[in-house]
mmCIF file of the C-alpha atoms, coordinates in Angstrom:
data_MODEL
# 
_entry.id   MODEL 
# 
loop_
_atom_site.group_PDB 
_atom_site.id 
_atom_site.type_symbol 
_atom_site.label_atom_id 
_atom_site.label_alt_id 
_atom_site.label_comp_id 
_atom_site.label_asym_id 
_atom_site.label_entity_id 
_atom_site.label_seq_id 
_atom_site.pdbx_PDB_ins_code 
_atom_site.Cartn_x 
_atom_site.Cartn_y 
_atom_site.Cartn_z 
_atom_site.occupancy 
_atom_site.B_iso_or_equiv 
_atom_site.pdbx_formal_charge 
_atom_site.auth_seq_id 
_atom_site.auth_comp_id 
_atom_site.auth_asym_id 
_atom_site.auth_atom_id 
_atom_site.pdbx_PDB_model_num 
ATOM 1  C CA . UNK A 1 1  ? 88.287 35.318 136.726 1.00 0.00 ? 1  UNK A CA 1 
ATOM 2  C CA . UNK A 1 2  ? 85.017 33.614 137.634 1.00 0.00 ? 2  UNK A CA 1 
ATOM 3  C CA . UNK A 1 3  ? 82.666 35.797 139.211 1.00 0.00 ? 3  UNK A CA 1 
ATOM 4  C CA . UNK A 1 4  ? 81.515 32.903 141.456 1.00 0.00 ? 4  UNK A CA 1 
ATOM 5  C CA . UNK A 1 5  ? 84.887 34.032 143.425 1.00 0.00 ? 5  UNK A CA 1 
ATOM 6  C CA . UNK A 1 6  ? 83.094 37.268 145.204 1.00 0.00 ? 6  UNK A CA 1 
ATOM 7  C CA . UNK A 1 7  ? 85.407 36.319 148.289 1.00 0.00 ? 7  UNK A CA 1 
ATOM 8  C CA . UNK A 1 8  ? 88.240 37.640 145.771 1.00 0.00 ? 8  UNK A CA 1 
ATOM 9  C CA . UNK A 1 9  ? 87.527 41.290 145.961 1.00 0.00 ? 9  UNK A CA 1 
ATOM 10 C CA . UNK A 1 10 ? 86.802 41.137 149.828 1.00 0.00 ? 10 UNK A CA 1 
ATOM 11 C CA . UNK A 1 11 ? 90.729 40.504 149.932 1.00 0.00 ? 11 UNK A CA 1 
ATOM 12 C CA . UNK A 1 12 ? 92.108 42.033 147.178 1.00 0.00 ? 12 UNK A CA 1 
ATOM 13 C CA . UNK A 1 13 ? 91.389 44.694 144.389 1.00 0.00 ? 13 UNK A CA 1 
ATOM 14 C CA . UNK A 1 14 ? 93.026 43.343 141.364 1.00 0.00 ? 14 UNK A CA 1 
ATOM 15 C CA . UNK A 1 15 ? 94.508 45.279 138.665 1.00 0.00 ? 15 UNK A CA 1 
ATOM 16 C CA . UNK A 1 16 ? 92.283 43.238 136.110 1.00 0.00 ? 16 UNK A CA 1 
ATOM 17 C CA . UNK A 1 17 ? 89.873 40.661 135.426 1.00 0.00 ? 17 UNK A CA 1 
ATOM 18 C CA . UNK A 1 18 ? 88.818 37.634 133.233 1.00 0.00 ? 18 UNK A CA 1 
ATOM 19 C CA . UNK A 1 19 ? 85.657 36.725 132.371 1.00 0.00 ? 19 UNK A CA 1 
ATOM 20 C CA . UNK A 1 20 ? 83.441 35.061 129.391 1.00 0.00 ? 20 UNK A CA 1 
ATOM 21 C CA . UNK A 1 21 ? 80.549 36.897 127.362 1.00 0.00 ? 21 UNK A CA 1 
ATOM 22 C CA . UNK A 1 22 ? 77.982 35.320 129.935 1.00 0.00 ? 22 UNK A CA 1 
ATOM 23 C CA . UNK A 1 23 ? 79.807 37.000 132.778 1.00 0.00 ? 23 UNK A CA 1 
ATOM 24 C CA . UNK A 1 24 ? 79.902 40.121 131.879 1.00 0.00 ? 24 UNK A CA 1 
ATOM 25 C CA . UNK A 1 25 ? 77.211 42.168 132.804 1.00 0.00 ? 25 UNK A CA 1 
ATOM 26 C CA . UNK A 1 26 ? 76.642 40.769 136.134 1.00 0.00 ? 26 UNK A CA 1 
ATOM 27 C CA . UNK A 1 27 ? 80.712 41.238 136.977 1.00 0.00 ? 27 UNK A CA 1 
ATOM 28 C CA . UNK A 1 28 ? 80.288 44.866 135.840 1.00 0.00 ? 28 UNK A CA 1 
ATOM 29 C CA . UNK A 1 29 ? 77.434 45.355 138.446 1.00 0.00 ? 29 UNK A CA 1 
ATOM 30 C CA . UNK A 1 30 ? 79.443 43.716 140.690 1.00 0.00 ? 30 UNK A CA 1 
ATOM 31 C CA . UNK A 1 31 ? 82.516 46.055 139.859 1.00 0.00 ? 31 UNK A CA 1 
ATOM 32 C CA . UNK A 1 32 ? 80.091 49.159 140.298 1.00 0.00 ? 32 UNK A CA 1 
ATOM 33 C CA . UNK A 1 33 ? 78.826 47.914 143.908 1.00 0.00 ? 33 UNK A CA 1 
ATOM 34 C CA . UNK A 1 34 ? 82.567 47.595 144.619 1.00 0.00 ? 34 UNK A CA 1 
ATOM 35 C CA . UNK A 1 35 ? 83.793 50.437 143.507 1.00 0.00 ? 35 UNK A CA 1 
ATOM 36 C CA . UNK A 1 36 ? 86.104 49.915 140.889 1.00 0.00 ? 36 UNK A CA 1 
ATOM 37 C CA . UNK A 1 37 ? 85.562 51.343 137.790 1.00 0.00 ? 37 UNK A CA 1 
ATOM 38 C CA . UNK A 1 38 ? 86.676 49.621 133.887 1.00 0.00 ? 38 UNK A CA 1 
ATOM 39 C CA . UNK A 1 39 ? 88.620 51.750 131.537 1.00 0.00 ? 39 UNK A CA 1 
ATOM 40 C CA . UNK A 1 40 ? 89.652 48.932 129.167 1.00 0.00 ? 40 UNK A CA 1 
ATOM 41 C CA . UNK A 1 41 ? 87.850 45.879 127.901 1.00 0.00 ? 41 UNK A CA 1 
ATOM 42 C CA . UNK A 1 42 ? 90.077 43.376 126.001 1.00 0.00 ? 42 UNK A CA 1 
ATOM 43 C CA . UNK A 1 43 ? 89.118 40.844 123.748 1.00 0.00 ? 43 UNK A CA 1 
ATOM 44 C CA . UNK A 1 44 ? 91.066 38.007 124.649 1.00 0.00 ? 44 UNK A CA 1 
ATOM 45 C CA . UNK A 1 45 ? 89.755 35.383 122.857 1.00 0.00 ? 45 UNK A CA 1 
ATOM 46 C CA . UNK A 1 46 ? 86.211 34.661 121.269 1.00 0.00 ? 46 UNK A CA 1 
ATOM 47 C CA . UNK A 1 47 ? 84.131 35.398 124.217 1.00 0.00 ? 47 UNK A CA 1 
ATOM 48 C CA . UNK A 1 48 ? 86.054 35.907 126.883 1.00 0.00 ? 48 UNK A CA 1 
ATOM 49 C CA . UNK A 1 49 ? 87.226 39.518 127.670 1.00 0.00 ? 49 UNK A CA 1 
ATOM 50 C CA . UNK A 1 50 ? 89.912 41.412 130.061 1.00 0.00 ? 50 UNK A CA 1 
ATOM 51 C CA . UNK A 1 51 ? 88.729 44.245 132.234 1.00 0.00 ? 51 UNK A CA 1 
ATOM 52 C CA . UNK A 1 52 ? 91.197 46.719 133.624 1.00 0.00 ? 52 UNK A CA 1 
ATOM 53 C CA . UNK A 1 53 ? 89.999 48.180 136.490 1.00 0.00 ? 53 UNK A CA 1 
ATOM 54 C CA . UNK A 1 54 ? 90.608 51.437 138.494 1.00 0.00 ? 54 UNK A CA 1 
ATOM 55 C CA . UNK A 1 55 ? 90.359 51.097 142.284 1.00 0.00 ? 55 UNK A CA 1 
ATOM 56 C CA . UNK A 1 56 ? 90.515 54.696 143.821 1.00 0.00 ? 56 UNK A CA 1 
ATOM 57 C CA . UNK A 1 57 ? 86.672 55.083 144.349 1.00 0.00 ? 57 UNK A CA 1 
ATOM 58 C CA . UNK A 1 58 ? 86.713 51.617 146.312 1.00 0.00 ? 58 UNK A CA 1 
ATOM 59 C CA . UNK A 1 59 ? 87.081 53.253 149.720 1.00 0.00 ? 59 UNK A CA 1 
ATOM 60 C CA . UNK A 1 60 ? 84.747 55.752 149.244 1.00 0.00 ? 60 UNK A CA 1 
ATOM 61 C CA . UNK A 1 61 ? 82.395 53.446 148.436 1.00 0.00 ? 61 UNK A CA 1 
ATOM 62 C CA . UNK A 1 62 ? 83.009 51.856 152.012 1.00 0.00 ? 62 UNK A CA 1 
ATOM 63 C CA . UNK A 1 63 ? 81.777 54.238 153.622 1.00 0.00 ? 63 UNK A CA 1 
ATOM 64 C CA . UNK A 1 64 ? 77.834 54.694 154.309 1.00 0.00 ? 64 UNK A CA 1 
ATOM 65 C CA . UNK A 1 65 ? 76.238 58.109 154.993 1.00 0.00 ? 65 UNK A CA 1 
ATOM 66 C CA . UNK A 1 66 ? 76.314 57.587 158.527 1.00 0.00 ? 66 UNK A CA 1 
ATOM 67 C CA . UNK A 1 67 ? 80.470 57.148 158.375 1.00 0.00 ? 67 UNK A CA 1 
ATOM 68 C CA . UNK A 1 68 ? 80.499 53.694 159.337 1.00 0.00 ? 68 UNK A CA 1 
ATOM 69 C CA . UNK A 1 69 ? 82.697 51.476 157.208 1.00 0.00 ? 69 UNK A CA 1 
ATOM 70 C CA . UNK A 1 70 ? 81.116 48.895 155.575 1.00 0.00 ? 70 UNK A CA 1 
ATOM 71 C CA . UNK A 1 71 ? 82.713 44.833 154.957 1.00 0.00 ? 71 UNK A CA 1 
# 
């Protein structure tokens, strides 16, 4: 997955993603934000790595303080 695709994760929560060695740390931030969290990291080839991500924070993280939904 290339994490110029933010639109993806306003539509879907996938099960996992693809990115290269460059991409990493700023998907992971992006993941956190989100709330999904990684529990596996797969090499897939040189550089480029799977993520498998857990979804059942996301709609907490939706919600503000105030109890308004968010996105």
């Amino acid at each position: 997955m290339n994490t110029r695709q933010q639109s993806l994760f306003d539509r879907e929560q996938p099960a996992a993603v693809e990115c290269c060695g460059t991409e990493l740390l700023p998907l992971l931030a992006e993941l956190k934000e989100r709330g999904a969290v990684p529990f596996a990291m797969t090499a897939i080839c040189v550089g480029r790595w799977r993520l498998s991500l857990d979804w059942r924070n996301a709609e907490k993280m939706r919600f503000r303080s105030t109890g308004v939904q968010s996105g």
